[in-house]
C-alpha positions in Angstrom: 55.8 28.2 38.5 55.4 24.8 40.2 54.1 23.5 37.0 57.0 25.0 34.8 59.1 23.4 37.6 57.3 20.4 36.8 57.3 20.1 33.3 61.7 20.7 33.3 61.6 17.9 34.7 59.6 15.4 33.1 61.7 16.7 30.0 64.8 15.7 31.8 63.8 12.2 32.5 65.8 9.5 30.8 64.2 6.3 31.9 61.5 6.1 28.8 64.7 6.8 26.4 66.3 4.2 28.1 63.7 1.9 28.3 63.5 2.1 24.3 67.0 2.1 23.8 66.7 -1.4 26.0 63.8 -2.3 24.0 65.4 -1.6 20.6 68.3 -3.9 21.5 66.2 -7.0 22.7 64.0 -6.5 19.2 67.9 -6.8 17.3 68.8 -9.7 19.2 65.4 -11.5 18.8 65.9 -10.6 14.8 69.3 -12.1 15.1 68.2 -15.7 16.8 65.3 -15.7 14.6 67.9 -15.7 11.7 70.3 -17.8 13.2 67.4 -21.1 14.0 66.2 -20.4 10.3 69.5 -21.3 9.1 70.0 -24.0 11.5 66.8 -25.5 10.4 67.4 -25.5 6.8 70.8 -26.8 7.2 68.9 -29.7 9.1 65.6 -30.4 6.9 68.6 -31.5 4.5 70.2 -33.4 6.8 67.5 -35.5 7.8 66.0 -35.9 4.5 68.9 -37.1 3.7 69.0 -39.8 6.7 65.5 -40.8 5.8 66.1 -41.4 2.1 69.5 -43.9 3.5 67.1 -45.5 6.1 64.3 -45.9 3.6 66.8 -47.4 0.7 68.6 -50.2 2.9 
């Protein structure tokens, strides 16, 4: 009986759903910055190429 007991509630705890619900949101938000930097970084490769080749030509 005390193992039945046991075993309810272990299937009511919510803190490993929770911790992969928290999980899930970090790995979203890391996708999303990871995304963002890429485009930031190809917007300034261009940029600077684009300084170097005005640098090198005066």
């Amino acid at each position: 009986m005390i193992q039945m007991i046991k075993k309810m509630a272990l299937l009511r705890c919510e803190r490993g759903a929770t911790a992969v619900e928290y999980g899930l949101i970090i790995a979203m938000i890391v996708l999303a910055l990871i995304a963002a930097l890429n485009n930031i970084a190809n917007k300034t490769t261009g940029m600077w190429n684009n300084v170097s080749t005005e640098v090198l030509a005066h």
